[in-house]
N, C-alpha and C positions, 0 to 999 in steps of 0.2 A: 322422353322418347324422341330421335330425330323425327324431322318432314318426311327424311330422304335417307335411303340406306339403308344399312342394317349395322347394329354392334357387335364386335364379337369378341369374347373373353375366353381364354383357355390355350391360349395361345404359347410356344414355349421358344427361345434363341438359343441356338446351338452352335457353337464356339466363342457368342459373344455375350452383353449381357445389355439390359436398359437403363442407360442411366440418366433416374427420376431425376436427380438436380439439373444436370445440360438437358434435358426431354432428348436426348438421341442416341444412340447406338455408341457401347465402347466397348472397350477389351476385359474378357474377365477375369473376373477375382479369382485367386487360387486355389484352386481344389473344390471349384465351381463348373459344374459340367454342362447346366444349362441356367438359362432365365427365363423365370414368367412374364410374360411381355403385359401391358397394361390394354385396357379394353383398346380394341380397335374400331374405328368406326369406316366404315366402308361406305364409297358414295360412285356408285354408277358413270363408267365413263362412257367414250370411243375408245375404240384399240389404238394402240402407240403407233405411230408411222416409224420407219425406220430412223431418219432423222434426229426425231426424238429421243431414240433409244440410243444414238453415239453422244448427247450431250449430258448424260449420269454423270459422266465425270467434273464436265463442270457445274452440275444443280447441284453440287453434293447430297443427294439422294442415292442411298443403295438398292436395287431392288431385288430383295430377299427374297432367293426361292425358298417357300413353302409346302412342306410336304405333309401325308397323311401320318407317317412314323418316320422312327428315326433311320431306320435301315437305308432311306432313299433311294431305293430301284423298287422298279415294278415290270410288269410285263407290258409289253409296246401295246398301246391300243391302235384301231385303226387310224388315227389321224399320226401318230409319229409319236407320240408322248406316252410318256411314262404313266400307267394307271396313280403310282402313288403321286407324283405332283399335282398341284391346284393351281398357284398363281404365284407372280411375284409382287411382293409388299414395296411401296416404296419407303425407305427407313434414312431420317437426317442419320447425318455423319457430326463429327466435330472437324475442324479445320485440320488438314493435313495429313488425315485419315477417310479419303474417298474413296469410293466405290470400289477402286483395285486393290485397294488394301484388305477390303473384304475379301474381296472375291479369292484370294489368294489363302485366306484362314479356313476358307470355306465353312463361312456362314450361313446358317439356313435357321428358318422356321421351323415348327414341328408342330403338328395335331395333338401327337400321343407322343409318349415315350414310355421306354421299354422296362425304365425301374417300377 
């Protein structure tokens, strides 16, 4: 068991998939809808300042919205967001495949899915 955080497994990648040999994020396999991502372990930050958040492109770290299901909308709650999202994951990349490249396949996380 961590000091710090918490685990968490059940996790699933939706347009991409994990690939165990590079530990990062790739394109999937054919006739492959989603992937089970491998446990995660989460560790308590600060929230991102802006700054932060324009230089994804060159950390190559994607950060994966994850949602409850796959549908991804929800009804707005009071602060602006979507009931169904949680957070975004940050996920390596391989070289020459950053953050826009996802962002463009529209990659996301999932809780649940609907098979």
């Amino acid at each position: 068991m961590p000091d710090d955080g918490v685990l968490c497994n059940g996790l699933y990648l939706d347009g991409a998939r994990w690939d165990r040999e590079l530990q990062c994020i790739n394109d999937s396999l054919p006739g492959k809808l989603y992937d089970q991502m491998p446990v995660i372990h989460f560790l308590p930050n600060q929230d991102l300042t802006k700054a932060q958040i324009w230089e994804y492109e060159d950390s190559g770290a994607y950060p994966c919205p994850t949602y409850k299901t796959s549908t991804r909308s929800g009804a707005l709650s009071t602060t602006g967001m979507s009931t169904n999202y949680i957070l975004p994951v940050d996920i390596p990349t391989p070289e020459g495949r950053g953050p826009s490249y996802r962002i463009l396949q529209g990659v996301a996380m999932l809780c649940a899915l609907n098979d």
